[in-house]
Every structure is written in C-alpha cells, then in structure tokens.
VEXDREN-2710 file (C-alpha; in Angstrom, 1 decimal):
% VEXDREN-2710
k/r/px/py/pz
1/UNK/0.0/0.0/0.0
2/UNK/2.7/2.1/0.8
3/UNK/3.5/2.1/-3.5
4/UNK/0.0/3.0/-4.2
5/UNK/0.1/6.0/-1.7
6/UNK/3.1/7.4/-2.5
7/UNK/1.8/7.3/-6.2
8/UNK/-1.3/9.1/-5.6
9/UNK/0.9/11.9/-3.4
10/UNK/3.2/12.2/-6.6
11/UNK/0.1/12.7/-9.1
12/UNK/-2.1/14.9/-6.3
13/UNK/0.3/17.4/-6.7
14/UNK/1.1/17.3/-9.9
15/UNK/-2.6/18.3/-10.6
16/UNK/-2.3/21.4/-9.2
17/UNK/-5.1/20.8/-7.4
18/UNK/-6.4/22.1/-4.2
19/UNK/-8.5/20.6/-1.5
20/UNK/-11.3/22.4/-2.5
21/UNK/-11.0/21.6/-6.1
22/UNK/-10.6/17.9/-5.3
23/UNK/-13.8/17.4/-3.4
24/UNK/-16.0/19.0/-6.7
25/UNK/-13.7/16.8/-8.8
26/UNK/-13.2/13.8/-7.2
27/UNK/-16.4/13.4/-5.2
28/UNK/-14.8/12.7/-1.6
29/UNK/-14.9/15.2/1.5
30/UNK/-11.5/16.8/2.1
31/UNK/-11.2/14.9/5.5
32/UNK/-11.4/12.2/3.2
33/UNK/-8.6/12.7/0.4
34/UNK/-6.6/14.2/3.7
35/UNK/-6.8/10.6/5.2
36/UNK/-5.7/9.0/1.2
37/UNK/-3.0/11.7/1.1
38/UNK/-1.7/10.0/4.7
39/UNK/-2.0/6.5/3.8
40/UNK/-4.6/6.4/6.1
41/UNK/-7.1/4.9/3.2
42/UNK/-6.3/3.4/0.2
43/UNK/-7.9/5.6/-2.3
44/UNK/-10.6/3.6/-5.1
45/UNK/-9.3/2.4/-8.4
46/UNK/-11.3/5.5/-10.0
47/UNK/-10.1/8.2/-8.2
48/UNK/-6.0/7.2/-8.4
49/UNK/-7.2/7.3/-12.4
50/UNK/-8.5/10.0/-12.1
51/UNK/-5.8/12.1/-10.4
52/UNK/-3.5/10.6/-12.7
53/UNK/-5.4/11.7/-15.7
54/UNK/-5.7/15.4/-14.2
55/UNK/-2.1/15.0/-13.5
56/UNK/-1.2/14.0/-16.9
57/UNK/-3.2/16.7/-19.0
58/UNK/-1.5/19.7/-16.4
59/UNK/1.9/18.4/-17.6
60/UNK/1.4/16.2/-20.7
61/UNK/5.3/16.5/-21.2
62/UNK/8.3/19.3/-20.8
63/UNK/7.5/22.2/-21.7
64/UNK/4.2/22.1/-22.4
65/UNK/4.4/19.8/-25.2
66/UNK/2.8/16.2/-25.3
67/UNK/4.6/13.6/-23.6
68/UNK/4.8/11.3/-27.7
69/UNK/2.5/12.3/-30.7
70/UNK/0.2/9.2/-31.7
71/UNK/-2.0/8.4/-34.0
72/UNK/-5.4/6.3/-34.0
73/UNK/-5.9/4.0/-36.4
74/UNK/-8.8/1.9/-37.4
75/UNK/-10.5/3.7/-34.3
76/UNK/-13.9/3.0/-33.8
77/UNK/-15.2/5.1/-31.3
78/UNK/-12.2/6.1/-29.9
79/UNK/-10.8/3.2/-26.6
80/UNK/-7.7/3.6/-28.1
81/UNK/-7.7/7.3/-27.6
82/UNK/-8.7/7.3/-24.8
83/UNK/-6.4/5.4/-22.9
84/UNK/-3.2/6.9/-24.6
85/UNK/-4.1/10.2/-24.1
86/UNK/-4.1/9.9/-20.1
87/UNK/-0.5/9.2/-20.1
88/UNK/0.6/12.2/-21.8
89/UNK/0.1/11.6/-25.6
90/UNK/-1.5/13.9/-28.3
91/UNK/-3.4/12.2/-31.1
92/UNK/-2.5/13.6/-34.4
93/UNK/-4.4/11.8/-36.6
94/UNK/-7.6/9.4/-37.0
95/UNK/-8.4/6.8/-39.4
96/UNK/-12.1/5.7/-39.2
97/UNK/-14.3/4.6/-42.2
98/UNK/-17.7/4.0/-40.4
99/UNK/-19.9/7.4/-40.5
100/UNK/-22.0/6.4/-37.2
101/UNK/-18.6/5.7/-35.3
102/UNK/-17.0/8.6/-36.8
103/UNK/-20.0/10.5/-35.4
104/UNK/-19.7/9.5/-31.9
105/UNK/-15.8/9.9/-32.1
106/UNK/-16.2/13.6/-33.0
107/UNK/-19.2/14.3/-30.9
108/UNK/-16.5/13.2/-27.7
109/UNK/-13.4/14.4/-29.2
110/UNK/-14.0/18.0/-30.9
111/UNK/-10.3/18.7/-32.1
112/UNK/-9.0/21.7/-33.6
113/UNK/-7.3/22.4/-37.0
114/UNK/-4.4/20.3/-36.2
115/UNK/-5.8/17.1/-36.3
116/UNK/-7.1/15.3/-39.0
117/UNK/-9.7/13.0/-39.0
118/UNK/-9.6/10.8/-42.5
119/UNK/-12.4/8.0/-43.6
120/UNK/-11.0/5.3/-45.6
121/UNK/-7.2/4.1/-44.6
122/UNK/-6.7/2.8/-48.1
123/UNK/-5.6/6.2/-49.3
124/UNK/-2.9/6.5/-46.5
125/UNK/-1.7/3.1/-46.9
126/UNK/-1.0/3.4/-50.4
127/UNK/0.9/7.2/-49.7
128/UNK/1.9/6.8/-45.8
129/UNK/3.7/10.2/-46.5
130/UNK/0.0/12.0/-45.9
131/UNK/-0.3/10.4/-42.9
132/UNK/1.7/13.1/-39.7
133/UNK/4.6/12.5/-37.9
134/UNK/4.3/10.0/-34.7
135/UNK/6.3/8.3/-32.1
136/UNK/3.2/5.9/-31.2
137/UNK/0.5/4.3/-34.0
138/UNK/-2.7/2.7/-32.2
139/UNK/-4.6/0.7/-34.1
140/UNK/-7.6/-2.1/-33.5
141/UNK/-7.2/-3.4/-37.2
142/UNK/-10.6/-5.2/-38.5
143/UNK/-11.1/-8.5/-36.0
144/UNK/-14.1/-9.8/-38.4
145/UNK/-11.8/-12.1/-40.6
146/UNK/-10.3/-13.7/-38.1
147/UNK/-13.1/-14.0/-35.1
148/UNK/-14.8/-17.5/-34.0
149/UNK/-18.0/-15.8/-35.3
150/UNK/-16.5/-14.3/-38.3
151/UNK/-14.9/-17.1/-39.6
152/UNK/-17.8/-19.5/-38.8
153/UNK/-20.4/-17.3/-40.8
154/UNK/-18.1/-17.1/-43.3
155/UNK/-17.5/-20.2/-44.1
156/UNK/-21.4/-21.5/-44.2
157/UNK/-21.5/-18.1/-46.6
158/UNK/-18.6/-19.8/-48.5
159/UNK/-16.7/-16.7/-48.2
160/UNK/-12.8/-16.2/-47.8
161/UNK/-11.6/-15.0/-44.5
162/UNK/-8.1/-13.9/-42.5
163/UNK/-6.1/-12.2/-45.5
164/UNK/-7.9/-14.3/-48.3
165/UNK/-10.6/-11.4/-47.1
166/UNK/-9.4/-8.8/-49.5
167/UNK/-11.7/-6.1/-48.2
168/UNK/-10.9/-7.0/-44.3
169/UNK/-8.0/-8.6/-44.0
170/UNK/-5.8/-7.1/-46.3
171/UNK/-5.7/-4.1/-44.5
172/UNK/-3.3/-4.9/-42.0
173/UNK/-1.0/-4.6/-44.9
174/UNK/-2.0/-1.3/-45.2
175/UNK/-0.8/-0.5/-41.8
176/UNK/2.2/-2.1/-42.3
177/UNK/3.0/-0.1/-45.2
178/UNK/2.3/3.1/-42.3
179/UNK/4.7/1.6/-39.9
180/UNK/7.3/0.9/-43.1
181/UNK/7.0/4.7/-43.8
182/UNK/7.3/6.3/-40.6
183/UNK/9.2/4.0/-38.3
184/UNK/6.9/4.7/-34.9
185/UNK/9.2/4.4/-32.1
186/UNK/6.2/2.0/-30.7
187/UNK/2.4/0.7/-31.5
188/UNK/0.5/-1.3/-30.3
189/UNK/-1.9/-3.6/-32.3
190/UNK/-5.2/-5.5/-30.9
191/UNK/-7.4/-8.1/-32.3
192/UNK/-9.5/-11.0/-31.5
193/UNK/-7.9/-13.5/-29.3
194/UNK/-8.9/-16.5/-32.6
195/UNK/-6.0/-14.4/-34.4
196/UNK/-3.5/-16.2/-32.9
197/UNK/-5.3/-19.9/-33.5
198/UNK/-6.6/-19.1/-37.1
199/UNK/-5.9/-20.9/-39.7
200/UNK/-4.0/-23.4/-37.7
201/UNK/-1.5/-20.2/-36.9
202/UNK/-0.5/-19.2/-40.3
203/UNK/-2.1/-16.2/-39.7
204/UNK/-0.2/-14.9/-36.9
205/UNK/2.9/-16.6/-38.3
206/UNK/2.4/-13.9/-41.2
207/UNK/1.6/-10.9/-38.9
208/UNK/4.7/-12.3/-36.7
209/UNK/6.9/-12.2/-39.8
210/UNK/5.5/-9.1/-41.4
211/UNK/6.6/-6.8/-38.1
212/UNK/9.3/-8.8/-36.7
213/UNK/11.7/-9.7/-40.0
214/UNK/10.4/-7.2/-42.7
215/UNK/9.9/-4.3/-40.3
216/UNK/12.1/-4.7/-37.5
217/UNK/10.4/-4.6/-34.6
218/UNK/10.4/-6.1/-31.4
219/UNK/7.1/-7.4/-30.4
220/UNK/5.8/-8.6/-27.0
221/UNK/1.7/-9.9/-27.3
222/UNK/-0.4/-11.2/-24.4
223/UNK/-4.0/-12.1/-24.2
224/UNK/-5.9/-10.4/-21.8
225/UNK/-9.3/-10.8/-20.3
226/UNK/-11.4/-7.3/-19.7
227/UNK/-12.6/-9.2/-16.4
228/UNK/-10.8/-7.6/-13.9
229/UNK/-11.8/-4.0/-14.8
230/UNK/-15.2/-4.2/-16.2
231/UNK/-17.9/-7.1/-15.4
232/UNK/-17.5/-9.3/-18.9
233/UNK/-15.4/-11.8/-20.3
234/UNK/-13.9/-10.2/-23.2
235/UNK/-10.6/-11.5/-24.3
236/UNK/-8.2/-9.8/-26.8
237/UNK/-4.7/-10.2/-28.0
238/UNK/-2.6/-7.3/-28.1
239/UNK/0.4/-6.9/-29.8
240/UNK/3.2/-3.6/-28.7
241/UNK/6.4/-3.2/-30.8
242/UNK/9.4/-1.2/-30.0
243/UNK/11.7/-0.1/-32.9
244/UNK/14.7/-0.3/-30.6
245/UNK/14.4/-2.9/-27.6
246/UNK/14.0/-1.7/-24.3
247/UNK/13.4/-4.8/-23.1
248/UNK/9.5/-4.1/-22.7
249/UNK/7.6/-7.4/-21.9
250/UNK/4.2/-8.1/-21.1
251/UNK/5.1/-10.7/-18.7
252/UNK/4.9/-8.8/-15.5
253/UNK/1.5/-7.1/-16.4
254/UNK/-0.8/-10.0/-14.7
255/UNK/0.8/-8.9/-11.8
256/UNK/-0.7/-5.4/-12.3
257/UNK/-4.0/-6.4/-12.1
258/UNK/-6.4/-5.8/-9.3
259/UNK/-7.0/-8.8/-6.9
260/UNK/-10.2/-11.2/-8.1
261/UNK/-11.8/-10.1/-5.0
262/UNK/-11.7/-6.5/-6.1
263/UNK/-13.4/-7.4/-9.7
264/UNK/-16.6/-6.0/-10.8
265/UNK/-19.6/-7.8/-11.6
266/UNK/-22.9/-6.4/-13.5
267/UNK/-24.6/-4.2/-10.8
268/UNK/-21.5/-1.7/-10.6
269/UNK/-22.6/-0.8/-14.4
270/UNK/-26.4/-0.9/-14.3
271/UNK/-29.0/1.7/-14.4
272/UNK/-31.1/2.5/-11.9
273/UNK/-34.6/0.3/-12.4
274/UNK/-36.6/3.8/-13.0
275/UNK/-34.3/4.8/-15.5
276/UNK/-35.1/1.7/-17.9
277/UNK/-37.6/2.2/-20.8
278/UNK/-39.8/-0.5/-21.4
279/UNK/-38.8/-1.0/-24.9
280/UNK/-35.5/-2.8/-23.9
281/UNK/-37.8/-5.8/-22.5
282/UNK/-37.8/-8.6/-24.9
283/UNK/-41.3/-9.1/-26.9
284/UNK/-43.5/-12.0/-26.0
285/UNK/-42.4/-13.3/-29.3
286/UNK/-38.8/-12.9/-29.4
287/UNK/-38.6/-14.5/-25.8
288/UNK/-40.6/-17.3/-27.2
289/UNK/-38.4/-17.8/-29.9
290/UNK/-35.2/-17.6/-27.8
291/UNK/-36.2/-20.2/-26.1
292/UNK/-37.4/-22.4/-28.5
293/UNK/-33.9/-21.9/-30.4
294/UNK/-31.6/-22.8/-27.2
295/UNK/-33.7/-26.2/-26.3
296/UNK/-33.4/-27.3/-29.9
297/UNK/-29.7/-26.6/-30.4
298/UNK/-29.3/-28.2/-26.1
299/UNK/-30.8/-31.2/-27.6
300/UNK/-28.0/-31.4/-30.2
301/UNK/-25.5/-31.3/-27.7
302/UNK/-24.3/-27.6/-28.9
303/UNK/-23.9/-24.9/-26.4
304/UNK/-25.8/-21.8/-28.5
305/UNK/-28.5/-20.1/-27.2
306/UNK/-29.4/-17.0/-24.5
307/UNK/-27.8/-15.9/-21.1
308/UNK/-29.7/-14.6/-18.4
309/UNK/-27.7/-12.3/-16.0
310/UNK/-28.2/-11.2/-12.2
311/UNK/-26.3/-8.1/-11.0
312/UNK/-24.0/-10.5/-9.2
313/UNK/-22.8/-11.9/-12.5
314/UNK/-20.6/-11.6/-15.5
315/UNK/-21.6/-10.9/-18.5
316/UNK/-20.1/-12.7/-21.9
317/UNK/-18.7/-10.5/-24.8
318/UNK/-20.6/-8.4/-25.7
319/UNK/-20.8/-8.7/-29.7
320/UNK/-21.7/-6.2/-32.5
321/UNK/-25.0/-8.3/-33.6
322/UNK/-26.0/-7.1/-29.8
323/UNK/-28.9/-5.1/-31.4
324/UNK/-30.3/-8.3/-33.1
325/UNK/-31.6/-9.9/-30.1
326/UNK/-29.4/-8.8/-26.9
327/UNK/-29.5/-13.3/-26.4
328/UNK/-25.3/-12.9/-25.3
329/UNK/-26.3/-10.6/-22.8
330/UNK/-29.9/-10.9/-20.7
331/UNK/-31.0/-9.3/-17.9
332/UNK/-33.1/-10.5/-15.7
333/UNK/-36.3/-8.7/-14.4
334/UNK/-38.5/-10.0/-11.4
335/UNK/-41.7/-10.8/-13.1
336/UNK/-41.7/-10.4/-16.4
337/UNK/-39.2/-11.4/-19.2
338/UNK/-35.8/-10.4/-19.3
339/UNK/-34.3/-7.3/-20.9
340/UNK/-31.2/-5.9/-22.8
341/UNK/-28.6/-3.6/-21.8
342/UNK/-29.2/0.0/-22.3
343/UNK/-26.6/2.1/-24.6
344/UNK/-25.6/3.6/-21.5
345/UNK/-25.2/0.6/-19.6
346/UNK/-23.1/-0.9/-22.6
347/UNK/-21.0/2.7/-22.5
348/UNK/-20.1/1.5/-19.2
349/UNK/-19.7/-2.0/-19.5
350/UNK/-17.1/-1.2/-22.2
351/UNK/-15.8/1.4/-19.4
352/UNK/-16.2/4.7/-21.9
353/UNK/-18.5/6.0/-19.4
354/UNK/-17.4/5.8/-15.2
355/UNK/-18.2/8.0/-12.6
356/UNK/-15.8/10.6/-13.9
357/UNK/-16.1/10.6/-17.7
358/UNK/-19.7/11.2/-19.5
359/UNK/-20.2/9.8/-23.2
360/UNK/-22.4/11.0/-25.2
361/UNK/-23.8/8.8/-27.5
362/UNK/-25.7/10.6/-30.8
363/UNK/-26.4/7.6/-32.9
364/UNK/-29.1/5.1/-32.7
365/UNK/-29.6/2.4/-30.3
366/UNK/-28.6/-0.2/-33.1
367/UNK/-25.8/2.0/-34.0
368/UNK/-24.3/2.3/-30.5
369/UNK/-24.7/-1.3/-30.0
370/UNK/-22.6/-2.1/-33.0
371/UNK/-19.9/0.2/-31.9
372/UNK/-19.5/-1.0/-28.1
373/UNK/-19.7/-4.5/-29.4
374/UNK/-16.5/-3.4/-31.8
375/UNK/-15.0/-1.4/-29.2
376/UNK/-11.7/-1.9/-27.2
377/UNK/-12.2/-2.0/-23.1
378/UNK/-11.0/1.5/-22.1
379/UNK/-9.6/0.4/-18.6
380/UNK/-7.9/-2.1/-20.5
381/UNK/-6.3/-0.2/-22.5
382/UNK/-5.4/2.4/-19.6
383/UNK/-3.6/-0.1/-17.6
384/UNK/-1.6/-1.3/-20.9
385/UNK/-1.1/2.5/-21.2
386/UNK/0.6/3.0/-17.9
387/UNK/2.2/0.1/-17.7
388/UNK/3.9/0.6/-21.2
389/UNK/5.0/4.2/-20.4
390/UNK/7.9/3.6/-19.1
391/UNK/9.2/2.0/-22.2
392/UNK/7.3/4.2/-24.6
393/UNK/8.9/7.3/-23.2
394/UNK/12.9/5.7/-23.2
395/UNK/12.2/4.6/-26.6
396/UNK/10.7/8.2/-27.6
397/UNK/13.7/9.9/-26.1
398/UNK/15.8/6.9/-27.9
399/UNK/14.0/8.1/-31.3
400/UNK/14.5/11.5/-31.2
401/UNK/18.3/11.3/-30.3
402/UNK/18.9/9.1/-32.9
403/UNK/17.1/11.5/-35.4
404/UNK/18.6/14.7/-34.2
405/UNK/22.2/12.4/-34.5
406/UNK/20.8/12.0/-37.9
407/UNK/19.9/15.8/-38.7
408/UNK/23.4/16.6/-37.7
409/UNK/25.1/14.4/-39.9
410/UNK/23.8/15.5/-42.6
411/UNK/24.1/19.2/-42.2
412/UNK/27.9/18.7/-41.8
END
C-alpha cells in the first residue's frame, strides 16, 4: 500500500489541485482525500485514475508539449484514444471509415485544425507520406476475418476469411506499409484472441513475420481478459512493438491487475430500475423464440442459445450483432421477461462511461450497440497504457536522439 500511496501523493500534486478543487472533482470530502494523502485509506481504483489523468493533461510533457504524438488508427469510437491520451500523448491523426462511429468519435473528441480525421485508410496506406509524424500508431485493425463468429459465418457463406478477405483482412498490410513509412518508435496492435489460433497459426505466423523480420520490430503480445476491470469476459490479444528494444515485456502485467476479490460484476454498471424504458424488454415473441432456439440446439449437444444475468454476474462479450436480439447478454427482471442492456449501460460496461467521464452517444440504439460491441475495453487499454509508459517514453527519447544524431550528420 505504501507504493500506491506514495503514487497518488506524486500525481495529487502534480494536478495542481487544491483541497477544494478535489472534493467537486473527485467526489470525496477533504477529510477524506486528507486521510488517502496519509495512507490512512487506500484511495478507489477511479479516483487514483482519475488524479493521474488530471495530473497528466497539467503536464502532458516538458515544456508544455505532449509527452509522444500518436495516431489512431482503425479507431472506432475512440478506446484507443482514450487510454493513450491519459499518459501524456496527443493524437494527431484518425483513421475511421464508419460514419456512425466517426460520429460518436467527433461528438466526444472535438479537435482543432491540427488534427485530421480521415475515412477510408486505403488512401494512407497506399501514400503513408499524408499520414503526420508520430512516435506511437494505435490501431484495433478489423477482427471480423479472423473472429470464431466471423470465420464461422463465413464459411457457411462460403466466403474467404483472414487475408484471403481482400476487403478485411488485407488491411493490416495497409498498416504495415504506415509503420514501413514512418518507423513509430512504438504501437501497439489488438485483435480478437482466434488471431493467434486461425488458420491453424499461419495467420499470426504472417503478422509475426510481417513486423518482426520485414519491419524490425520487437514485439511482445499477451491475451488479456477485460474481467478484472469491467464485469464481462472479453478476451483480446494485443500486440506492442518497440523499434529499438527496451526490453518491454508483457510478462509482469498480470501482476498489475487488481485482486479477483476486487473485480466487478454487472450491478457496478447498471442503471437505476426507474431509469429503464420498457422497450428494452424482450417481446412476447422474441422471448418465445429464444427459447425455442436454445432447447433445440441443447438437444443437439451444442452450447448456443441465451444468457440470463443477475447483478452478481458476469456478462459474456458483448458482440456487434447485440442489437439483433441482446440473447449474449440478458438481464433478468423480477416478473416479467428479461431485458437488454441499455446504450448507457453498454458505454459502461465497455468502461467509456465511469463515474468521472460522461459519453455521449448521438447515434441510434442499433448504431451504439454495434460500436460497443466493436469497441476496445477503455480500462484495459489504460492499464496497458501505464504500464507501457515507461518504455514508450525511453524509446521516444531513444528516437528523437537518434534522429537529431541523424539531422546533424547531414548538415555537416
């Protein structure tokens, strides 16, 4: 404990803030953050992120400039963003094709003139040059081609998949052709956890080879589950390259997690009973049918069909078909039929929205279920954030020593 409190000293008073200030930000009396300040009381996960965050944006780096420059690729909604931009960063540019997600993403990220926010990433893969300078590239590149559910659907379509998918799964080659150009001192990749298994792992032997031999990087991936931040068992692979070796390793990160007694479960994200509209009940018929569908496939031995959750639960990943039917994730209502998640209860299961951080969500309820269900877990990212900063800004201040070495030589 005595590591936690000295941390959340260091980043109190590097947010400039006062007493005063903290209680309207933080939500705590003052006697309160007095007895965190001691070590008196360890202070919640939310508010030691939250001080950190404050901390971060009053000195993002020296002199007032950003701590790297990054930029967001493939972005969704904007998890990614999110989580890099606590420890200091500055996104420069974003890559998004979607016009619902790009929606949301601008409605919750209104930048000025010097960002650019492009559509389609084919144009910047083929000319990387219009893409700005960066020390960190983010991306979540398409998971459809090489998820259980994408692959599966698919193949009963008789459709290609991984990079026989020429409008998916090719892109990746487009990023590559990014990374080629610019030589990031760092990114950080994420897909679906099937990536690694797919196509008996000729796949991820290509992706392997692509970044390791052609490009030069030194990669470190782990699979991690979104269980110990949020309540639902999402698991994802992430891949983080370092142009120079700095020895970063995700071994250690387990380690970082919070203790399974500390772990959510489904009532720290749901809305208050009052606040539900009725619509999000499932129809007479629809619960009929749901039923009907998981005793016929039980009877064939598969495991397909509904899940019912209580606020003491779990929840299983939540998918981008969500607004079909909600069956992945059910909740439970005493005396009647079971309901889905609200937008806002999604927002927070996919940890955009906390007690700290609003998000707004100005597209449909079909449209915001597809972009949670495609989203990256925020506090996952966050924690992967801080625990890669370290390395992220030696191998920064490794880049720009090498490039200034550079400049020099050629100017004699």
């Amino acid at each position: 404990m005595l590591q936690e409190t000295q941390s959340f000293v260091h980043d109190f008073e590097k947010s400039g803030m006062d007493l005063e200030e903290a209680e309207q930000e933080l939500g705590y009396s003052s006697r309160q953050i007095k007895r965190f300040l001691a070590g008196k009381n360890e202070p919640p996960k939310l508010v030691a992120d939250r001080v950190r965050q404050i901390a971060r944006s009053k000195t993002p780096g020296k002199k007032g400039k950003p701590a790297f420059r990054f930029i967001d690729l493939f972005a969704g909604i904007g998890g990614f963003r999110l989580g890099f931009e606590a420890i200091g960063g500055k996104c420069v540019f974003t890559s998004e094709w979607d016009r619902f997600s790009q929606k949301t993403y601008l409605r919750n990220f209104p930048d000025g003139d010097d960002h650019i926010f492009a559509g389609d990433i084919k144009p910047y893969g083929d000319d990387p040059a219009l893409v700005p300078e960066h020390e960190v590239l983010l991306a979540g590149f398409p998971c459809q081609p090489f998820s259980l559910a994408g692959v599966s659907k698919k193949n009963s379509l008789g459709r290609k998949h991984g990079f026989d998918d020429e409008k998916q799964g090719n892109l990746f080659f487009y990023l590559a052709n990014i990374i080629k150009h610019h030589k990031p001192a760092v990114f950080l990749l994420e897909n679906v956890k099937n990536l690694r298994s797919h196509d008996k792992g000729r796949t991820f032997e290509v992706i392997r080879r692509t970044l390791e031999e052609e490009l030069g990087y030194t990669i470190s991936f782990e699979t991690i589950s979104s269980a110990p931040f949020v309540p639902q068992k999402r698991e994802r692979i992430f891949i983080a390259g370092f142009r120079k070796d700095t020895g970063f390793s995700f071994d250690g990160f387990m380690k970082t997690l919070p203790e399974r007694s500390e772990w959510p479960t489904l009532d720290a994200i749901m809305q208050s009973h009052n606040e539900i509209d009725s619509k999000y009940t499932l129809t007479p018929n629809l619960w009929k049918y749901l039923q009907a569908y998981r005793k016929k496939h039980e009877a064939a031995g598969n495991g397909f069909g509904f899940t019912v959750h209580g606020p003491d639960d779990v929840a299983r990943t939540l998918s981008a078909r969500y607004h079909k039917d909600g069956s992945e994730i059910l909740i439970e209502q005493k005396g009647t039929r079971p309901r889905r998640l609200t937008p806002t209860e999604c927002a927070r299961l996919m940890g955009f929205e906390n007690e700290t951080r609003k998000w707004e969500i100005p597209v449909s309820d079909t449209q915001a279920y597809r972009q949670f269900g495609n989203a990256v877990v925020v506090p996952v990212v966050e924690a992967i954030a801080r625990y890669m900063e370290p390395s992220i800004l030696k191998a920064v201040a490794q880049d720009q020593k090498s490039r200034k070495a550079r400049s020099q030589a050629v100017l004699a």
